[in-house]
N, C-alpha and C positions, 0 to 999 in steps of 0.2 A: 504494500500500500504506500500510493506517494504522502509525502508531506500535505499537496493539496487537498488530498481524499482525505486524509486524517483529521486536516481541522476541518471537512466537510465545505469544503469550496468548490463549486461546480465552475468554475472561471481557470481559462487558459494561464497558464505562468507567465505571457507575454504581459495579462493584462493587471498584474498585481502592482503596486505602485513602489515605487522606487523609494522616496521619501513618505517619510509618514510625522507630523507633527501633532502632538497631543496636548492639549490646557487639561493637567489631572483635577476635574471640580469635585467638590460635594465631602471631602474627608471629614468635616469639620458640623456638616450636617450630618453625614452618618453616622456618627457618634451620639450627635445628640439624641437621635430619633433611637439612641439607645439605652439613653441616660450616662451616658459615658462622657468622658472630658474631650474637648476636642482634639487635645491630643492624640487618643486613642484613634482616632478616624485616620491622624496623617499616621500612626505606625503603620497601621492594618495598610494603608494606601502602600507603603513602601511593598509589604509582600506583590500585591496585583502588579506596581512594575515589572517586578523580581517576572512575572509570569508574561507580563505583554514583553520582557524584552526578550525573553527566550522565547518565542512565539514567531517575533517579528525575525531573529536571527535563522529559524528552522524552516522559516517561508525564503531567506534569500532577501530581505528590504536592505538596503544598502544603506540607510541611514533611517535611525527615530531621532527625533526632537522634542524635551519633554520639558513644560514649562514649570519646575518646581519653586521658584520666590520670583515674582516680582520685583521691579521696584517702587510699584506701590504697596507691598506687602509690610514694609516699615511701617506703616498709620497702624498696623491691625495691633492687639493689644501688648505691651511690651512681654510680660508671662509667654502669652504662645510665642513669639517671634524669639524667642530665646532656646524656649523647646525646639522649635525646628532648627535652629543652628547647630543643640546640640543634634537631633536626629540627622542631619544633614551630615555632620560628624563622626556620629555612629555607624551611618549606611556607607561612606564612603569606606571608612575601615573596613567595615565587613564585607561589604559587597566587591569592592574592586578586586581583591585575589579573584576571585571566582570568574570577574567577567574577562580577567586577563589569561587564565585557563584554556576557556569557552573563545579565546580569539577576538573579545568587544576591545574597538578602541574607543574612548572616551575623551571628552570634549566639555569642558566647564564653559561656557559663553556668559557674557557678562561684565557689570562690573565690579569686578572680585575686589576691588580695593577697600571695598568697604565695611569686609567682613574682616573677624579677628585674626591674628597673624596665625594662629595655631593654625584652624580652616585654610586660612587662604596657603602654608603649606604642606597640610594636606591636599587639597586640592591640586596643587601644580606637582607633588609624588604622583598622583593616582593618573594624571595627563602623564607624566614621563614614563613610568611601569606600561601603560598599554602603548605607548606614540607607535609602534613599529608592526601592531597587530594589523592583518588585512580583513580581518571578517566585519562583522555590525558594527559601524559606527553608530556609539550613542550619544547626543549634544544634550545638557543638561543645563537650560537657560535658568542663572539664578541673578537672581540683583539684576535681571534683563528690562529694557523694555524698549519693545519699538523705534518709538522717537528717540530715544539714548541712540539706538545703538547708527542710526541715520546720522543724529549730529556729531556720534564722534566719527565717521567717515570723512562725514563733511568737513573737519577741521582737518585729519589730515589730507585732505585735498585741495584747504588753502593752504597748507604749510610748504605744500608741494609749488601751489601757484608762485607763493610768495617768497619763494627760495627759487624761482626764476626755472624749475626743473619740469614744467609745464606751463603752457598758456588758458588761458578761460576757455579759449575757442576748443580745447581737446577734453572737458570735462564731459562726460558721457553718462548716461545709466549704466554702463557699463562699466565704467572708470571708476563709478561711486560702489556698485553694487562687488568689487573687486576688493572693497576696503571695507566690508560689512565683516561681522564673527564669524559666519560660515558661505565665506567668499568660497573655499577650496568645495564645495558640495553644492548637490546641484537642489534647485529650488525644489519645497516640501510640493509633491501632488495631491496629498490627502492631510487634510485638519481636521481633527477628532477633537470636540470638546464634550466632557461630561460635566451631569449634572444638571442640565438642563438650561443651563444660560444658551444664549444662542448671540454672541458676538465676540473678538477675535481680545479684547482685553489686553491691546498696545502690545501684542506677540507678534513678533513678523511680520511685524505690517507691510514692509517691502516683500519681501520671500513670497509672503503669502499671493501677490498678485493673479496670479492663474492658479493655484491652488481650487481643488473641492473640496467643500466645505461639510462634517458631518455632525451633526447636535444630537447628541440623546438625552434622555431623561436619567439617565443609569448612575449612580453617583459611583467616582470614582472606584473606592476598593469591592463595591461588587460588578465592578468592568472588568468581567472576565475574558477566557479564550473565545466563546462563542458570541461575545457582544462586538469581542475585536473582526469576529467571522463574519458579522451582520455591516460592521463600519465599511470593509475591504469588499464585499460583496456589491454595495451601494456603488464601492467609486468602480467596481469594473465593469458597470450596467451602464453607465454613463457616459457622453460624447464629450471628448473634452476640441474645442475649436479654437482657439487662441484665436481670436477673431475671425476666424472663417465661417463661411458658412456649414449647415448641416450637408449639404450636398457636397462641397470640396472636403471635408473630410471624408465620406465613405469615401469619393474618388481616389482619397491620398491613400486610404489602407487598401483598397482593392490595389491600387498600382504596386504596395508594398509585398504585396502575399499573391500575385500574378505570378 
């Protein structure tokens, strides 16, 4: 039995998505509809990673991207914002042997400057331990957002102007989109958000441009393998046209598969 058959995906291997970018929602409600601290919602959420990312490495995704702190996750209350540093802490410890075993290489995105010196050298161990694995890249946006990560581009692309080592006229989407956190990988095709919000929360707002977009209800740590079956299934039923029309794309796969 293939991998596909296994997680019961009736969809060709061509049509599985390359990138996959996640907002993990709801930890903090599942907890409570438990009577539990919300704490507890984001431990239990670290297992469902532990399971979407050996999921996503057995299907062959070439890259996840998962949005664990914001930076607007700083206003939320100082108590939880401390628990997940130290959880953030804890999971890097533990989890990164594992995922350097299993062949994941890992990508901290962000900006890490803000976090305490222990973290932030843990963090750059757990990038150096995997830097030379070729399987699942996993990027771990913390201290991320959007617009950050646009305007620090954008400054070093005046530093460039203004050091005389380009001109205005060569600034490009390209030239800007080459100086984002994950310039080296290719833009996410599927956006998974749980929990039930349905908007993208200053994540990749450039990347995301041609992105498909998936909303469930499902609060994070019970997004399990079959809810991941139902997200992947969605984006391989779909026409993706990067501005074309519906009739130039079949044209373009028929010509592909002639």
């Amino acid at each position: 039995m293939s991998v596909i058959e296994q997680y019961k995906l009736d969809i060709p291997v061509e049509n599985l998505p390359k990138h996959v970018a996640i907002i993990m929602d709801g930890n903090g409600r599942w907890a409570e509809r438990r009577t539990l601290p919300r704490f507890s919602g984001h431990r239990a959420g670290v297992e469902t990673l532990r399971s979407i990312v050996q999921m996503s490495a057995e299907l062959g995704i070439k890259s996840l991207t998962l949005f664990a702190f914001s930076s607007e996750n700083w206003r939320r209350p100082k108590k939880e914002v401390g628990l997940l540093m130290e959880l953030f802490m804890t999971a890097l410890g533990r989890e990164v042997s594992r995922l350097h075993e299993t062949g994941v290489k890992l990508k901290i995105i962000g900006d890490l400057q803000a976090f305490p010196a222990k973290l932030q050298k843990r963090i750059n161990d757990s990038m150096h331990l995997t830097k030379d694995n070729a399987g699942l890249q996993v990027n771990i946006a913390a201290n991320y957002g959007g617009k950050w990560d646009i305007v620090q581009a954008t400054k070093k692309i005046v530093e460039l102007v203004n050091n005389g080592e380009i001109t205005s006229d060569e600034v490009t989407d390209e030239l800007l989109n080459e100086h984002l956190c994950m310039c080296d990988q290719p833009e996410p095709d599927l956006f998974i958000r749980t929990g039930g919000e349905q908007r993208i929360s200053n994540f990749l707002i450039w990347q995301l441009a041609y992105s498909e977009l998936y909303f469930t209800r499902v609060l994070w740590p019970d997004f399990d393998r079959d809810e991941y079956a139902k997200a992947i299934t969605s984006f391989a039923t779909r026409q993706r046209r990067f501005g074309r029309t519906g009739a130039q794309v079949i044209e373009s796969d028929q010509r592909e598969h002639a």
